[in-house]
Residue frames as qw, qx, qy, qz and C-alpha x, y, z in Angstrom:
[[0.363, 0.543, -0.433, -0.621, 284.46, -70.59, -54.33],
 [0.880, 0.272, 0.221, -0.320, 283.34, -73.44, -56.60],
 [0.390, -0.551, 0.599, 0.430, 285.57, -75.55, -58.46],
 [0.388, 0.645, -0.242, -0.612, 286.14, -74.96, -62.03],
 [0.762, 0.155, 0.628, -0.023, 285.34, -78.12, -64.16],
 [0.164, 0.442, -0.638, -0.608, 286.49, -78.10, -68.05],
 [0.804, 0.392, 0.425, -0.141, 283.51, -80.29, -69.94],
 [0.034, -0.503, 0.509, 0.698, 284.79, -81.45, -73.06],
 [0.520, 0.251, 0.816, -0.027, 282.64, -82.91, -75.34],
 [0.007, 0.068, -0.546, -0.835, 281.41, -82.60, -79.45],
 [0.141, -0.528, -0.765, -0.340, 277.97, -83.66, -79.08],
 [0.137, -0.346, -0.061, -0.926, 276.17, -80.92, -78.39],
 [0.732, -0.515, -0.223, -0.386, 272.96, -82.21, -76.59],
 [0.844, -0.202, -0.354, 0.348, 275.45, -84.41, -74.73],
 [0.312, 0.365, -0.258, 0.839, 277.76, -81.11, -73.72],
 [0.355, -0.434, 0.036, -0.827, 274.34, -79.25, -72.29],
 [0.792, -0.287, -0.517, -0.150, 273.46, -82.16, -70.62],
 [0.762, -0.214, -0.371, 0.487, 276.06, -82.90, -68.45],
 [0.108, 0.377, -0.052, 0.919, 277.05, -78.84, -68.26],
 [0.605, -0.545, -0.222, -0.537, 273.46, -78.41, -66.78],
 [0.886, -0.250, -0.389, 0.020, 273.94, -81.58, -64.35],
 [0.721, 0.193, -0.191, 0.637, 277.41, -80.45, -63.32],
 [0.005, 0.517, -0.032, 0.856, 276.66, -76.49, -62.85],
 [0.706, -0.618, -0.290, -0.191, 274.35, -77.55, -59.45],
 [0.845, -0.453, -0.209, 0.193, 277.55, -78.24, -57.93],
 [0.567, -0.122, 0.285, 0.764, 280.86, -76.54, -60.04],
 [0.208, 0.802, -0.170, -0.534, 281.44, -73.93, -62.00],
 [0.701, 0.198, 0.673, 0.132, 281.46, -75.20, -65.37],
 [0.229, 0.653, -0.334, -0.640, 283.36, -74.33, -68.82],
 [0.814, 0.344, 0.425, -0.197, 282.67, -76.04, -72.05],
 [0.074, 0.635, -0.499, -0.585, 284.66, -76.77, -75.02],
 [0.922, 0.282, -0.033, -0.262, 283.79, -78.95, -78.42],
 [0.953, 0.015, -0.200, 0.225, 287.11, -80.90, -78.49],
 [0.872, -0.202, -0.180, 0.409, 290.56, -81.01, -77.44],
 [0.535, 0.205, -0.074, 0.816, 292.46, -78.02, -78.78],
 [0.285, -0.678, -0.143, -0.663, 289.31, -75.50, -77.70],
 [0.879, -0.369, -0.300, 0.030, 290.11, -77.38, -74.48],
 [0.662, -0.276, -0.234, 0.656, 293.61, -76.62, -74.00],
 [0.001, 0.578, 0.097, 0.810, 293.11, -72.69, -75.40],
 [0.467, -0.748, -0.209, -0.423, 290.56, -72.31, -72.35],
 [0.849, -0.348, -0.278, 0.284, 293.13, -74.04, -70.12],
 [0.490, 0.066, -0.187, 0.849, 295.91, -71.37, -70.72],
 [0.007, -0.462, -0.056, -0.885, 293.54, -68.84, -69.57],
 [0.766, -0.446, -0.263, -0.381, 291.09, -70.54, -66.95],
 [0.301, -0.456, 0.714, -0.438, 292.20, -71.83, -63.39],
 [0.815, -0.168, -0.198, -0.518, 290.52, -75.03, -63.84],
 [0.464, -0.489, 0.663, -0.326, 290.61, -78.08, -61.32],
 [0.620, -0.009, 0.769, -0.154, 289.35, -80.79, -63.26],
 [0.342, 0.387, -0.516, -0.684, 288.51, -81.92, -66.78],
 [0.609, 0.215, 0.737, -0.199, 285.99, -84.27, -68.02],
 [0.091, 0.591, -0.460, -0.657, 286.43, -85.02, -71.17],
 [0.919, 0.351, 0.168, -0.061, 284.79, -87.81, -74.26],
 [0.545, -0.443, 0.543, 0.460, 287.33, -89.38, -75.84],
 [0.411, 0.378, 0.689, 0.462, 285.92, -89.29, -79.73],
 [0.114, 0.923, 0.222, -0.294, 286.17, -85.90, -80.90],
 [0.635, 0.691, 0.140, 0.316, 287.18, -84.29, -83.91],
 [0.203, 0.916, -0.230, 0.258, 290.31, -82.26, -84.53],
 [0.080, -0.418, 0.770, -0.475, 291.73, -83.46, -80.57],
 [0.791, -0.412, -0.416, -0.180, 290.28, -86.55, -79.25],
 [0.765, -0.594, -0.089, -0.235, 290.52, -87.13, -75.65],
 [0.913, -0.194, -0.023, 0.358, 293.22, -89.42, -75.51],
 [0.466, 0.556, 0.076, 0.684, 295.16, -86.50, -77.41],
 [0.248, -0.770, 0.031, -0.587, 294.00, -83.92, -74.60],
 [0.823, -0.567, 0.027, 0.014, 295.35, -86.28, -71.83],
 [0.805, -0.001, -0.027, 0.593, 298.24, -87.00, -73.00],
 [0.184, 0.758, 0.067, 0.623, 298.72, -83.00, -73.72],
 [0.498, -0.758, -0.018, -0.421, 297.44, -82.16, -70.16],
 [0.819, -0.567, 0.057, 0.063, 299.49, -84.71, -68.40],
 [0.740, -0.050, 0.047, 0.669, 302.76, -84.35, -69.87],
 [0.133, 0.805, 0.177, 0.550, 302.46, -80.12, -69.60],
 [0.249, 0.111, -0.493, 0.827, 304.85, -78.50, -66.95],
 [0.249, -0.202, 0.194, -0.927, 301.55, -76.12, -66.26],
 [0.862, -0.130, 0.044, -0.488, 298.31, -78.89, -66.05],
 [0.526, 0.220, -0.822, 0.005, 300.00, -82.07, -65.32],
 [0.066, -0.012, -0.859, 0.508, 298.34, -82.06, -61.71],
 [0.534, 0.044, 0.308, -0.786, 295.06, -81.68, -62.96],
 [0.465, 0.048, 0.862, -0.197, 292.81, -84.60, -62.92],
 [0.437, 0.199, -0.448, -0.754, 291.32, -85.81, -66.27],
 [0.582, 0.147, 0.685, -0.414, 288.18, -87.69, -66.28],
 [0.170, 0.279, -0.453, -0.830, 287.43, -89.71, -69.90],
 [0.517, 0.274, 0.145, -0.798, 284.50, -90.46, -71.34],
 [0.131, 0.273, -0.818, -0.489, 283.86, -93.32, -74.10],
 [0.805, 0.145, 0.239, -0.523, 281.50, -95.28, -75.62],
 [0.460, 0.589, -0.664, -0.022, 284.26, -97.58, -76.10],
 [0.915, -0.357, 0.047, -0.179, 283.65, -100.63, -73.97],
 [0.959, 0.004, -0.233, 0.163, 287.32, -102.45, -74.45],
 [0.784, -0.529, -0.028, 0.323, 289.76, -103.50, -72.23],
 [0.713, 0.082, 0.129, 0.685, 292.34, -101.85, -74.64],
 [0.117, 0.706, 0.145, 0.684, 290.73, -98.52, -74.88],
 [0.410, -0.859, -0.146, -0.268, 290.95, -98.29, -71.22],
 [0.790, -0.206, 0.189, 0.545, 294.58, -99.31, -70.83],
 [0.429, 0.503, 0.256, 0.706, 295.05, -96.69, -73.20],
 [0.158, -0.881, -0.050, -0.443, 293.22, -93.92, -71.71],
 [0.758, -0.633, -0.123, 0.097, 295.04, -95.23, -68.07],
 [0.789, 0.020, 0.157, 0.594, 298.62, -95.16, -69.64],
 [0.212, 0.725, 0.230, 0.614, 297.89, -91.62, -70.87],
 [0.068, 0.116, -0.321, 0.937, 297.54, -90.41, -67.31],
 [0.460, -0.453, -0.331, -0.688, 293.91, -90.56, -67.06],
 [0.127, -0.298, 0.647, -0.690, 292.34, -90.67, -63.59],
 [0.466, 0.246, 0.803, -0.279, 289.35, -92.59, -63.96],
 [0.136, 0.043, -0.781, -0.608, 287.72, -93.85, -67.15],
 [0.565, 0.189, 0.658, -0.460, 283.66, -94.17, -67.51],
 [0.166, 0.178, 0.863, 0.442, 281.81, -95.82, -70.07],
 [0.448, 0.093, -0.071, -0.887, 278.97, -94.35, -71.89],
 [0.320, -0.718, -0.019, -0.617, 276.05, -94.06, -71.38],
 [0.401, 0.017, -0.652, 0.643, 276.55, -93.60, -67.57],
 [0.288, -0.837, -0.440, 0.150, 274.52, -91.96, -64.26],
 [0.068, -0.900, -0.003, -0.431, 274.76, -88.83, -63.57],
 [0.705, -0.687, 0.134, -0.115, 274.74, -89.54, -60.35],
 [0.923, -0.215, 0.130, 0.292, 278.41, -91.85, -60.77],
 [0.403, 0.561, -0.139, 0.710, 280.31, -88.94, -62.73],
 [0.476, -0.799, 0.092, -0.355, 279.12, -86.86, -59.53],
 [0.911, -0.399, 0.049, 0.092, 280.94, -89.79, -57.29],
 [0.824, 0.139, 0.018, 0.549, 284.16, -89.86, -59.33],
 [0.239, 0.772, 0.048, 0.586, 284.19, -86.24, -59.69],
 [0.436, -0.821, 0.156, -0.333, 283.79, -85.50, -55.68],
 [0.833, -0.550, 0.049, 0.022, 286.22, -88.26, -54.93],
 [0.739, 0.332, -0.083, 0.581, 288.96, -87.79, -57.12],
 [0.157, -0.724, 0.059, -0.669, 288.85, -83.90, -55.81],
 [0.706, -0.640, 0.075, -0.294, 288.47, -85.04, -52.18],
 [0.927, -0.147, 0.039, 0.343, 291.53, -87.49, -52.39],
 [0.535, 0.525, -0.048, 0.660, 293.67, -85.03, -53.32],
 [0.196, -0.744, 0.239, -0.592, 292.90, -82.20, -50.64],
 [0.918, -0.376, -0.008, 0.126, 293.63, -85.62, -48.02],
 [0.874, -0.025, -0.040, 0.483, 296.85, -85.90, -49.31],
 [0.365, 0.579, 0.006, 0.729, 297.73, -82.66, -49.32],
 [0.639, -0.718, 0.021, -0.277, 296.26, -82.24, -45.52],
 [0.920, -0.370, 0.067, 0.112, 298.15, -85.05, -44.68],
 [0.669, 0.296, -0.120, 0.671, 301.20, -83.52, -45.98],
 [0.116, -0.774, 0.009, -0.622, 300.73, -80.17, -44.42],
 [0.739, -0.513, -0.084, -0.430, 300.26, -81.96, -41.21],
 [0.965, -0.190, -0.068, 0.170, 302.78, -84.52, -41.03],
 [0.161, -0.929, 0.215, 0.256, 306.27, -83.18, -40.22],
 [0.345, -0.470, 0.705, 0.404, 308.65, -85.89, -41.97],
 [0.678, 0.376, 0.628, -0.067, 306.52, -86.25, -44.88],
 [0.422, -0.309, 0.311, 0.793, 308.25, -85.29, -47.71],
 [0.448, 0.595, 0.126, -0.655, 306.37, -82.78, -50.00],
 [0.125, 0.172, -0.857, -0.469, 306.84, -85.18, -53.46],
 [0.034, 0.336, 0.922, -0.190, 303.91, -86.97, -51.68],
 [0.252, 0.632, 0.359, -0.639, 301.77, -84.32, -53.23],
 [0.311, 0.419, -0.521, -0.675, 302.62, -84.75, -56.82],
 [0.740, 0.443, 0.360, -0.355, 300.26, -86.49, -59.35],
 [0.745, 0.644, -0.169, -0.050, 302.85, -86.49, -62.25],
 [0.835, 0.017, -0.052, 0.548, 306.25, -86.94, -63.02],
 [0.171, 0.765, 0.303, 0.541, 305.91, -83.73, -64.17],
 [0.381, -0.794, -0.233, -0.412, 304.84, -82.53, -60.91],
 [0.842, -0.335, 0.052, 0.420, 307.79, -84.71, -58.63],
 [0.612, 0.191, 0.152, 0.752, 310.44, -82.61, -60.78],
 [0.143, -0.769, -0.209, -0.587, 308.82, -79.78, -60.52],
 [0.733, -0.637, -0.090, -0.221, 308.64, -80.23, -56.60],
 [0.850, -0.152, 0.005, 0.503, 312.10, -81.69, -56.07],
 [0.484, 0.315, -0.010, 0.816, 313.63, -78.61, -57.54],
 [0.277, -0.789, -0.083, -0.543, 311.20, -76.03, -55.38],
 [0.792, -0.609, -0.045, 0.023, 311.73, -77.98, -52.41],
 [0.676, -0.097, 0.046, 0.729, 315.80, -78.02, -52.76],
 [0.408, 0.569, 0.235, 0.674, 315.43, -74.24, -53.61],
 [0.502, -0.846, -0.015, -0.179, 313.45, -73.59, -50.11],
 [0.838, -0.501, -0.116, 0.182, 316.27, -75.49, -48.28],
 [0.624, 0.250, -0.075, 0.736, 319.01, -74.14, -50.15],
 [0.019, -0.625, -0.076, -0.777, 317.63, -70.94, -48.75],
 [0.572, -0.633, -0.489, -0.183, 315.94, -71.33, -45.62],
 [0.528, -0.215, -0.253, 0.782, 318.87, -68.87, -43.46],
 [0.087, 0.093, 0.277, 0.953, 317.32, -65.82, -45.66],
 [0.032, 0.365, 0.562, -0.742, 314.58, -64.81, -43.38],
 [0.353, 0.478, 0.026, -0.803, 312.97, -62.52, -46.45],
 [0.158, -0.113, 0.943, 0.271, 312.54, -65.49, -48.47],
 [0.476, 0.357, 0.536, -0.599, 309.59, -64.97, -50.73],
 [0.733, 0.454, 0.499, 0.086, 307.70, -65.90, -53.94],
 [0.350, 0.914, -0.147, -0.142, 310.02, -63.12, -55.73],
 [0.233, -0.693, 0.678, -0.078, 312.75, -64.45, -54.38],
 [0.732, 0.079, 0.674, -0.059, 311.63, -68.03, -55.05],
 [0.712, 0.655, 0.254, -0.019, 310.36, -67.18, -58.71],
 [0.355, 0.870, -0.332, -0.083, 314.24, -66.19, -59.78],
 [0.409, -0.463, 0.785, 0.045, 315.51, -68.97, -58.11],
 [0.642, 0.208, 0.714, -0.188, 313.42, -70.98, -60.36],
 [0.136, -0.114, 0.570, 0.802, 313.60, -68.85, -63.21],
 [0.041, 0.702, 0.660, 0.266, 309.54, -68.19, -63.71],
 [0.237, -0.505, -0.082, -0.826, 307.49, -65.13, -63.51],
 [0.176, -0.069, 0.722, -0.666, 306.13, -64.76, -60.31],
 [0.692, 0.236, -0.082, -0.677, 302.60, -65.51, -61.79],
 [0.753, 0.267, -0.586, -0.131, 303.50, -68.57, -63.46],
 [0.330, -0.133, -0.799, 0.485, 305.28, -70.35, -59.76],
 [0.270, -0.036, -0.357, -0.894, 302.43, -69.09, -58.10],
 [0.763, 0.233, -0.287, -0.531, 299.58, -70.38, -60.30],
 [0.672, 0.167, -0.707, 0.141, 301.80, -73.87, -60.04],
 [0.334, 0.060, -0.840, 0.423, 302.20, -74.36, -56.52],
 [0.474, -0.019, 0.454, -0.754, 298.75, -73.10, -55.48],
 [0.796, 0.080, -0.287, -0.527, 297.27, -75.41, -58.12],
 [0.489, 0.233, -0.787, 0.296, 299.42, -78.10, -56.72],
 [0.412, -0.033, -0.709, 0.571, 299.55, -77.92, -53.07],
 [0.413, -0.520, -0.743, -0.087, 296.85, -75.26, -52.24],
 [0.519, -0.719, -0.188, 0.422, 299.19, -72.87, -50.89],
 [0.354, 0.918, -0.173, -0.040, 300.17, -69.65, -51.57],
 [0.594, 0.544, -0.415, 0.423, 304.50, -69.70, -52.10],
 [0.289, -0.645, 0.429, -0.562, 304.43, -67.82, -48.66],
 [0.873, -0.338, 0.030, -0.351, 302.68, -70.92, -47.37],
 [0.966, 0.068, -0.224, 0.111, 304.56, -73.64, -48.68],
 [0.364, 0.590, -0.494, 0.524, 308.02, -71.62, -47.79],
 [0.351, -0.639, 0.355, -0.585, 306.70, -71.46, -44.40],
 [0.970, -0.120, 0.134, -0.165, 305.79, -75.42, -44.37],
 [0.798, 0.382, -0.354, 0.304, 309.14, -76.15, -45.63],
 [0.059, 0.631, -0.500, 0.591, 310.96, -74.24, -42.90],
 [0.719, -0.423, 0.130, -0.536, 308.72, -76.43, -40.28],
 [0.974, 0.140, -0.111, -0.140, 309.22, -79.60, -42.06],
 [0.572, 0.438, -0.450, 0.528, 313.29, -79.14, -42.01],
 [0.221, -0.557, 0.520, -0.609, 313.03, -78.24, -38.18],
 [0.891, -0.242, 0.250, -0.293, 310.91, -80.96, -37.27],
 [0.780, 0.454, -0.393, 0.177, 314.15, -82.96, -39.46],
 [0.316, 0.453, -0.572, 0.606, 316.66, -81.44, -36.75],
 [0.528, -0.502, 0.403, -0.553, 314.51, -81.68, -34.16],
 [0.975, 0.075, -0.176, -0.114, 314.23, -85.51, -35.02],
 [0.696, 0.461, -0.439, 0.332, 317.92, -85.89, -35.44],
 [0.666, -0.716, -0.174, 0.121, 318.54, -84.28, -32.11],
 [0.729, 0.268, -0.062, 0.627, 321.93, -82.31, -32.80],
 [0.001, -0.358, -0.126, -0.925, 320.75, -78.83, -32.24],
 [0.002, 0.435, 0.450, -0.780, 318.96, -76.75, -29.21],
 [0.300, 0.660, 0.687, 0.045, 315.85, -75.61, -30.36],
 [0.039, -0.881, 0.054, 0.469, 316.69, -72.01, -29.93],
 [0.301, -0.436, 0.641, 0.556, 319.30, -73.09, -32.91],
 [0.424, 0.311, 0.848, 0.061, 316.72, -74.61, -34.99],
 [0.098, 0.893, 0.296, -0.324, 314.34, -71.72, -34.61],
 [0.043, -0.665, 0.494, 0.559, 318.14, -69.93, -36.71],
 [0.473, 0.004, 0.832, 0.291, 318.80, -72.69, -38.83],
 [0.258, 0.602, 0.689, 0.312, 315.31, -73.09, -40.86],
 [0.280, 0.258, 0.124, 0.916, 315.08, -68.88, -40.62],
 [0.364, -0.769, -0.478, -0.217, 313.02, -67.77, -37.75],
 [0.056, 0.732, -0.241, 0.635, 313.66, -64.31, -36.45],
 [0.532, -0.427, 0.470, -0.560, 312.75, -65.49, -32.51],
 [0.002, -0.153, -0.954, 0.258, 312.39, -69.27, -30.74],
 [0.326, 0.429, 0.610, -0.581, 308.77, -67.85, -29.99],
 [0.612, 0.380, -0.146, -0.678, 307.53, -66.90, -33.21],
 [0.440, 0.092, -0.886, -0.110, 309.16, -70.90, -34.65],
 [0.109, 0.095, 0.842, -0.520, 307.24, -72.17, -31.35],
 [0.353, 0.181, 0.595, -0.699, 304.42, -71.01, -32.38],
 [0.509, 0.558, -0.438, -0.487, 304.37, -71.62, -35.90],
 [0.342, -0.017, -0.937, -0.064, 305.28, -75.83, -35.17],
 [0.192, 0.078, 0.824, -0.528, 302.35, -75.81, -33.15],
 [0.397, 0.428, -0.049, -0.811, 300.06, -74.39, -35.31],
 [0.613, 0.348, -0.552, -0.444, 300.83, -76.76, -38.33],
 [0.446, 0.141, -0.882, 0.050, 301.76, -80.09, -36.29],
 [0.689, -0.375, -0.420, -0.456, 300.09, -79.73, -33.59],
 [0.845, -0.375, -0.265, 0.274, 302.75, -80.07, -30.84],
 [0.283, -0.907, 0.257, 0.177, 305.54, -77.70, -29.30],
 [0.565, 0.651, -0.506, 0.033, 308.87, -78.31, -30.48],
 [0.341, -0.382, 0.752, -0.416, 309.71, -79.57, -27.09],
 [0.793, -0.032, 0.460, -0.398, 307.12, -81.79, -27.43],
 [0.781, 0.487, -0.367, -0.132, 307.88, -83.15, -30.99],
 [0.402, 0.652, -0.609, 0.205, 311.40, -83.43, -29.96],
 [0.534, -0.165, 0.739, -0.375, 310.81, -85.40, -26.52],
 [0.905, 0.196, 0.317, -0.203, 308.63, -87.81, -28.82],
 [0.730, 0.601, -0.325, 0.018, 311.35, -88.60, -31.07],
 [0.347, 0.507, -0.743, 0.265, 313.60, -89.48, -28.43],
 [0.743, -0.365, 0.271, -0.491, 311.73, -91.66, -25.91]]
């Protein structure tokens, strides 16, 4: 599937421009300023936002700040626009939360760059969390927003992680959301469905005890809430890449 881009912009010719330019690669929605911007947002998955920063009703700076301090879009990247050249309007737009700041007029070709790398740096760090066992799953948040948000999911897995049936229903009342709403949030986040992330948490705390060295694997495998040793065996191999044996020998050489 393509990722869904949010164009904001008031100048028309400018909008179709870049819309056109943009649609080769993304799926691509369009709004004339800020508040048509956040309307499409409560209804649109979207992954990114590019946005001018001089527009009637909402300007830009107004739609960042909106976007980044919003429980639901605070981890999506906001690209702004400007035909503001100073040093203060880009301190401004940075302080808001913005991810990268271009100056009009500009290349195609360098929105293309900012666009594929902001997007591409993110699904790293979120590999590299997936991947790493003692990496702690904050290392995936973009906001404050997003750290709080995360701190309280992640204490909600662990507080749980004995309770075997432990799923996004079960999650979404610990948390107090609709199941829709956590979700929507931790796939836009992290990429993963609830199921996933429960399952990466349960890994991430074993590979913790396996570190520590207190506990027989076969105990672990209880601990973080795997029915069998074999099914946890095969599940830390999968995501890390090593047996539990093995982890646990490398942590104590």
């Amino acid at each position: 599937m393509k990722v869904t881009i949010l164009l904001v912009e008031d100048n028309e010719e400018m909008l179709d421009f870049i819309a056109d330019d943009l649609r080769e690669k993304y799926q691509v929605l369009t709004a004339a300023n800020g508040e048509v911007a956040l309307s499409i947002l409560k209804e649109e998955a979207v992954q990114l936002v590019v946005s001018d920063v001089m527009m009637p009703v909402m300007d830009g700076f107004e739609l960042c700040k909106s976007i980044k301090t919003s429980f639901d879009y605070s981890h999506i990247p906001v690209v702004l626009l400007t035909a503001k050249n100073t040093l203060q309007s880009k301190i401004e737009g940075l302080e808001l939360g913005a991810d990268a700041y271009i100056e009009k007029p500009f290349s195609p070709e360098y929105l293309h760059v900012q666009i594929a790398n902001l997007l591409a740096n993110r699904d790293k760090i979120k590999d590299y969390f997936a991947k790493s066992p003692l990496v702690h799953i904050k290392s995936i948040a973009h906001s404050k927003s997003d750290e709080l948000f995360l701190e309280k999911l992640n204490e909600a897995i662990y507080n749980n992680l004995e309770n075997e049936d432990l799923d996004v229903e079960h999650l979404a009342k610990i948390m107090i959301m609709s199941k829709a709403t956590l979700y929507r949030k931790i796939k836009s986040i992290s990429n993963f469905s609830p199921n996933e992330l429960i399952n990466i948490t349960r890994l991430k705390r074993a590979a913790e005890l396996l570190a520590e060295g207190n506990n027989k694997i076969y105990e672990v495998a209880q601990i973080v809430g795997f029915s069998s040793q074999t099914n946890f065996g095969r599940s830390f191999l999968k995501q890390f890449g090593m047996t539990p044996s093995e982890y646990q020998t490398s942590k104590h050489m």
